[in-house]
C-alpha positions in Angstrom: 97.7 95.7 103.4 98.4 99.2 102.4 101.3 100.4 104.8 104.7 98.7 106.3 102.6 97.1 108.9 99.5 95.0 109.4 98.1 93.2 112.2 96.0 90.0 111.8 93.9 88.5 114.3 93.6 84.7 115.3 90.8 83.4 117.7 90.9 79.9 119.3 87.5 78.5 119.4 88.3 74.8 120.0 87.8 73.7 123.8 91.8 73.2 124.0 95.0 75.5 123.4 96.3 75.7 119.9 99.7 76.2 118.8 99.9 77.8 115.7 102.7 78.5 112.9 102.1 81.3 111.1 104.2 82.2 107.8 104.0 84.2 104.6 104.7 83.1 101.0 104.7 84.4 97.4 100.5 83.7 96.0 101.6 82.7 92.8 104.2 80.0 91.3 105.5 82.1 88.6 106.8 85.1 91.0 109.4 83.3 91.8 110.0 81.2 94.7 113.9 82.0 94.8 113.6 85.7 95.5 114.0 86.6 99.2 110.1 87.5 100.7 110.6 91.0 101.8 108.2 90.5 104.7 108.0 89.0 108.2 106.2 88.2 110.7 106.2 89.0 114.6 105.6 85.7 116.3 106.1 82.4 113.6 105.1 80.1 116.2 102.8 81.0 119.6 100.1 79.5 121.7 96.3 80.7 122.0 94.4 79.0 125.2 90.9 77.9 124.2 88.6 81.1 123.7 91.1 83.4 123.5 92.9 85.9 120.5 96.4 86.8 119.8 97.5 89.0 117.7 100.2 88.6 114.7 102.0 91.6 112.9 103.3 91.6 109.4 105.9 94.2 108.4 107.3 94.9 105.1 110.5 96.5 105.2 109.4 99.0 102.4 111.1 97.4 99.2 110.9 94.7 97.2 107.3 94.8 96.1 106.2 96.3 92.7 105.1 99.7 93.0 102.9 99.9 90.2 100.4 97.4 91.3 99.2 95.2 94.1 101.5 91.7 95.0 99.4 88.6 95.8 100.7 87.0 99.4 99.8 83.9 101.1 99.7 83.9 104.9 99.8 80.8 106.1 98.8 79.2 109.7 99.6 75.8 110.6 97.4 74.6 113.7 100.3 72.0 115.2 98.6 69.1 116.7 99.9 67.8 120.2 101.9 64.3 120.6 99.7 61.3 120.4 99.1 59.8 124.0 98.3 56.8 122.6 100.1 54.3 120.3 98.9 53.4 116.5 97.3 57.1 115.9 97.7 59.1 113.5 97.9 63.0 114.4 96.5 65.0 111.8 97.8 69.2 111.1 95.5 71.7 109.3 97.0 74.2 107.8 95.1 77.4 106.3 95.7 79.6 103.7 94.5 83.1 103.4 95.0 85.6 100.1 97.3 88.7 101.7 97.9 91.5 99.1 99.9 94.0 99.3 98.9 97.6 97.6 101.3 100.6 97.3 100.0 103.9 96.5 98.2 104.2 93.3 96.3 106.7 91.0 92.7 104.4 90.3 90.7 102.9 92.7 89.3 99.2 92.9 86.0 100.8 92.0 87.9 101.7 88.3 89.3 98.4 88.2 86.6 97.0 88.3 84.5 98.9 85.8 87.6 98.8 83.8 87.1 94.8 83.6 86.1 94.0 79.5 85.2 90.8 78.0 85.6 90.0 74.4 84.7 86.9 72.2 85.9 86.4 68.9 83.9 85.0 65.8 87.1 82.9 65.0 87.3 80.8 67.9 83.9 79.9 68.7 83.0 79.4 72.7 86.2 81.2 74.2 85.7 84.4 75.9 88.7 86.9 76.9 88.8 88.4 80.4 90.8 92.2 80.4 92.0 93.0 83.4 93.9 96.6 82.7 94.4 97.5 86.2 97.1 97.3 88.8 94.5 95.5 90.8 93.9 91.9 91.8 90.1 91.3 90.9 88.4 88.6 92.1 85.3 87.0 90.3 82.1 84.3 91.1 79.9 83.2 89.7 80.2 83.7 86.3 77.3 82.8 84.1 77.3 82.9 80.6 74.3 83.2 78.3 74.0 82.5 74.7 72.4 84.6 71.7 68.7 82.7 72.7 69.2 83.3 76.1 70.2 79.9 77.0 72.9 78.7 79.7 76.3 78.4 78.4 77.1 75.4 80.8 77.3 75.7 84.5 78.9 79.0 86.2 82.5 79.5 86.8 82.5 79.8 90.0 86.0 81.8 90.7 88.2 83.9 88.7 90.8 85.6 90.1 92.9 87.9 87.5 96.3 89.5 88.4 96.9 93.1 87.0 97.6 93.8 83.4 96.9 90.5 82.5 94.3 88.9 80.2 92.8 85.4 80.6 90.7 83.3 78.3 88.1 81.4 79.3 86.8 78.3 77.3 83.1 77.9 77.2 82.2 75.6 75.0 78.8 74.5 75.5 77.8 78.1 73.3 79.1 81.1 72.1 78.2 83.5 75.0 75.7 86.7 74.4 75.7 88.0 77.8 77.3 87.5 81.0 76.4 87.9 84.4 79.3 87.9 87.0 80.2 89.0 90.5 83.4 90.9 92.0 84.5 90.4 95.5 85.3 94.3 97.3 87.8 95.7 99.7 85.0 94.8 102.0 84.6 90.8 101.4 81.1 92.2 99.7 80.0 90.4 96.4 79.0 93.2 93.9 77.1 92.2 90.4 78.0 93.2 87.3 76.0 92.4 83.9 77.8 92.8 80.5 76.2 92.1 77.1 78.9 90.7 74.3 79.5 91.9 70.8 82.2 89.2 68.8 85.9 91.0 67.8 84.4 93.9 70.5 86.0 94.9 73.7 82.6 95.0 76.2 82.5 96.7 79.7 80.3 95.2 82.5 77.8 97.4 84.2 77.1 97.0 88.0 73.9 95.7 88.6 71.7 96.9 91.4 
């Protein structure tokens, strides 16, 4: 979401209509659950016959969102079960959550953010690693694999990351003090790209893309 407006899409494949609640919430705990969401959304609660679309609008009334990097959103749609017909059931509700963020104008791209991305381990505390994120962007990681100084596995892969801007995370990986890594960053596009980086102890090291 780049703009004051977004439209999102929900199909209906079951065989029967759906009634779905749709809603919007902060992404993390620590933003603050008491501020006032500065967003909304066109139709909270609508009906979508079997096979069919409908379409749901988010607007942002153009403040209360940092400016300076991108805020982390969760949409939420809650498919709302019909009454039981029949006595001693139990009705069950799925909700689904999807990751919204919100981006406001900025001077880098993702594709700087994420060659911006360094890694560090330090000869002090054996088997911790530290994830860089400088950015104002959200990056999203799989699959990381860490390898040690005889190229063996460092454990099994992480298999997601995801690291808010201008924040550093340390990762514990104590089977071995990684060498290398080998990682992979979700894009704009839902694509995973690869990225190798080889580590140096007390040393800030930048991933390469791997092709």
């Amino acid at each position: 979401m780049t703009g004051q407006r977004m439209s999102v899409t929900l199909v209906n494949d079951g065989k029967k209509a759906a009634l779905a609640q749709v809603s919007l919430d902060w992404g993390e705990k620590e933003s603050g659950r008491s501020q006032t969401l500065p967003l909304a959304v066109s139709k909270p609660l609508l009906k979508i016959s079997s096979g069919q679309k409908a379409t749901v609008e988010i607007f942002y009334q153009g403040t209360g969102l940092p400016t300076d990097r991108e805020s982390y959103l969760l949409l939420s749609v809650l498919d709302v079960p019909p009454a039981a017909k029949t006595p001693h059931t139990m009705t069950v509700a799925l909700r689904h959550h999807f990751k919204l963020l919100y981006r406001p104008p900025l001077k880098n791209t993702l594709d700087d953010a994420m060659a911006g991305l360094s890694w560090e381990t330090q000869k002090a505390t054996a088997g911790r690693l530290i994830a860089d994120n400088p950015s104002p962007y959200y990056l999203t990681l799989n699959d990381i694999e860490a390898t040690g100084p005889n190229g063996q596995p460092c454990g099994q892969p992480i298999e997601h990351l995801m690291l808010p801007p201008f924040s550093t995370q340390p990762i514990d990986i104590p089977a071995c003090q990684p060498a290398s890594l080998r990682y992979q960053i979700v894009s704009d596009a839902g694509n995973l790209r690869p990225y190798g980086a080889t580590l140096s102890a007390n040393q800030k090291s930048h991933g390469s893309a791997q092709f």
